[in-house]
C-alpha positions in Angstrom: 0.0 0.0 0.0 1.7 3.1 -0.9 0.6 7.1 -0.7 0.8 8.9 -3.8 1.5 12.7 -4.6 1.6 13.4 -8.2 4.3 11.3 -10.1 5.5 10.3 -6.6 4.9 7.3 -4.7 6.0 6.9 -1.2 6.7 3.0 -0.4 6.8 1.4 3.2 10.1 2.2 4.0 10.0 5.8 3.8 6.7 5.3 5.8 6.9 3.1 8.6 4.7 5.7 10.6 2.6 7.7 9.3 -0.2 10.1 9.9 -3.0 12.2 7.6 -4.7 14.4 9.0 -8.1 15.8 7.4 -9.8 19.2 7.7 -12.6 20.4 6.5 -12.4 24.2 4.7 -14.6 26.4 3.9 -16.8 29.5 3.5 -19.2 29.3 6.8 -20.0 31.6 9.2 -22.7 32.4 12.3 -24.6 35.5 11.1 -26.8 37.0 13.8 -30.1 38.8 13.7 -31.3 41.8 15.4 -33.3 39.5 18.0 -29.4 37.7 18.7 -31.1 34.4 16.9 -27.9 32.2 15.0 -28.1 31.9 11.3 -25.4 29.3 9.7 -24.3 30.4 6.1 -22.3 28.1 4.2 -20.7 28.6 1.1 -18.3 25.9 -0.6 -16.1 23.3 1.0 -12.5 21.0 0.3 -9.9 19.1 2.1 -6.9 19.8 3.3 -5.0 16.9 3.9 -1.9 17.0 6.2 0.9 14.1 5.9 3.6 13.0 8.1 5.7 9.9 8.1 8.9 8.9 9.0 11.1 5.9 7.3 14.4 4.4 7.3 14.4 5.7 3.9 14.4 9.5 2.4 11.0 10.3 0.6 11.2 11.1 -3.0 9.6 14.3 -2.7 12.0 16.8 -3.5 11.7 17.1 -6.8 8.0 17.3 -6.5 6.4 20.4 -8.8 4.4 22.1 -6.5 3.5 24.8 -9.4 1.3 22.2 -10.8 -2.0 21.0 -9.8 -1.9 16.8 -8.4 -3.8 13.8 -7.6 -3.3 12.7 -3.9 -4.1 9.2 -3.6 -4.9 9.3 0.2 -4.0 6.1 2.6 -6.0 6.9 5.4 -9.9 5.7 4.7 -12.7 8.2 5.9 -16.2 7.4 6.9 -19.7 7.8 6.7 -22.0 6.7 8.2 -25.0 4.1 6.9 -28.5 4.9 6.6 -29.3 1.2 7.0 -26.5 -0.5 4.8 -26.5 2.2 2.3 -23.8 5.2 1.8 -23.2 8.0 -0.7 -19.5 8.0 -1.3 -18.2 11.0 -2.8 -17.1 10.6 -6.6 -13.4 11.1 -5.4 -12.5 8.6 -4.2 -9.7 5.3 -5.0 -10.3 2.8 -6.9 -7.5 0.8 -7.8 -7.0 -2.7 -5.8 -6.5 -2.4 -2.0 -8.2 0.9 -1.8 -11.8 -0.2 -2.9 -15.1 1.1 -0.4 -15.9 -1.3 2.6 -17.8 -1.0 5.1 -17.7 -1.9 9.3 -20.2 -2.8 11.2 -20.5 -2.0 15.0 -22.0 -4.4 17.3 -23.7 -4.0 20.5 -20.7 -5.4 22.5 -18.7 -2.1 20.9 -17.0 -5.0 18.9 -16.4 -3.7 15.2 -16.5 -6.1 12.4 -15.6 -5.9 8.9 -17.9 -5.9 6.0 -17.4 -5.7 2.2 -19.7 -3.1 -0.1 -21.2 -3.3 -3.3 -20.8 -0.4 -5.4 -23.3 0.8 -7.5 -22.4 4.4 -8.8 -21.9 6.0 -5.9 -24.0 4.5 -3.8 -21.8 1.5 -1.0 -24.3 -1.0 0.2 -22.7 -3.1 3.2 -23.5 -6.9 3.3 -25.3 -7.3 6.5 -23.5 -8.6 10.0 -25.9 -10.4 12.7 -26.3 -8.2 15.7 -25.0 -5.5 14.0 -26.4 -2.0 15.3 -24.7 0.2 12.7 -22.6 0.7 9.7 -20.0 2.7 8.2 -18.7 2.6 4.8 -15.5 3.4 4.4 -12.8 4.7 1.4 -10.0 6.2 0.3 -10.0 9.7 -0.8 -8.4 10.3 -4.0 -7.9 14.1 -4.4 -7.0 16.6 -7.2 -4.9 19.1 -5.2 -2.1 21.7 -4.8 0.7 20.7 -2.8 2.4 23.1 -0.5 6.5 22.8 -0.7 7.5 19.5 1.7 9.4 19.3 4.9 12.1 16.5 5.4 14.6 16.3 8.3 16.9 13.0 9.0 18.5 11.4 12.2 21.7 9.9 11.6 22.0 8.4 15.0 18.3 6.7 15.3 18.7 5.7 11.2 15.4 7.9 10.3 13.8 10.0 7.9 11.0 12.6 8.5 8.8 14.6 6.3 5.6 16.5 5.8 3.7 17.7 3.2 0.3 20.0 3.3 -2.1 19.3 0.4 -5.3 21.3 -0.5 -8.3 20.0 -3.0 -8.9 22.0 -5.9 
C-alpha cells in the first residue's frame, strides 16, 4: 500500500509511521439577527489533507512540482455513516486494488467487524453482519490538489527519515 503525490509514490520504507490528518475548509459563518437568533451560512467546502511519516528511507519528494496541480491518492480511509446499509461515497475517491469502499459494522458489544460493499455508482451497500447495530462505509479519498513545498529532516543516529507535506483539494 503506498501514498501517492503526483508522479511520486512513497513506499513502506520511507513510511513506517505515518499520519493524515483531514480538515474540512470552507466558507461558513454564524450570522446574527437583530433579536441575537444564530443563522449558519455556508458557502463551498474542500480538504486539506496534512501528511507525516517517518522511514528508514528519504522520501522522493524533492523534486516534486508544486507549481502544478496533483492527484493525492490518500491512505487513510474516511467514513460515513450508513442509513441502514446504504452510503453516498463522494465521486473522489480510490479505486485501484486495495483501496476499494468497505464498510464496518458495529456491534452491540462495541466490537467492530468488517464488512465488504457493493458499489453501484456511488452508492456503498454493506453486506449485512448479525447483531449489527450500525454501519460505516469506508474509502479512500483520491484528491485533485495543490501541494504546499514538503518538509524533510533526517536522524543519523536513530537511522530515520522525517517529512511532511500540506495538500489542499482543488
Amino acid at each position: 500500500m503506498s501514498l501517492q503525490i503526483g508522479t511520486v509514490s512513497i513506499e513502506a520504507l520511507e513510511s513506517l509511521d505515518l499520519d493524515q490528518t483531514y480538515e474540512i475548509l470552507g466558507g461558513e459563518a454564524i450570522q446574527r439577527t437583530v433579536g441575537g437568533s444564530g443563522l449558519k451560512q455556508m458557502t463551498w467546502a474542500r480538504l486539506r489533507v496534512q501528511t507525516s511519516g517517518q522511514g528508514w528511507l528519504p522520501p522522493g519528494l524533492a523534486d516534486l512540482d508544486t507549481s502544478q496541480q496533483m492527484t493525492l491518492r490518500c491512505i487513510v480511509p474516511r467514513a460515513i455513516p450508513c442509513t441502514g446499509l446504504v452510503a453516498t461515497l463522494p465521486a473522489a475517491r480510490r479505486s485501484d486494488a486495495g483501496y476499494l469502499p468497505y464498510g464496518i459494522a458495529t456491534l452491540a458489544s462495541g466490537q467492530a467487524v468488517k464488512t465488504s460493499a457493493v458499489l453501484v455508482g456511488n452508492v456503498a451497500t454493506l453486506a449485512a453482519v448479525a447483531g449489527a447495530v450500525s454501519y460505516r462505509a469506508l474509502y479512500y479519498p483520491e484528491l485533485t490538489v495543490w501541494a504546499m513545498r514538503p518538509s524533510h529532516s533526517g536522524s543519523r543516529s536513530e537511522a530515520t527519515h522525517r517529512w511532511e507535506i500540506t495538500c489542499e483539494e482543488v
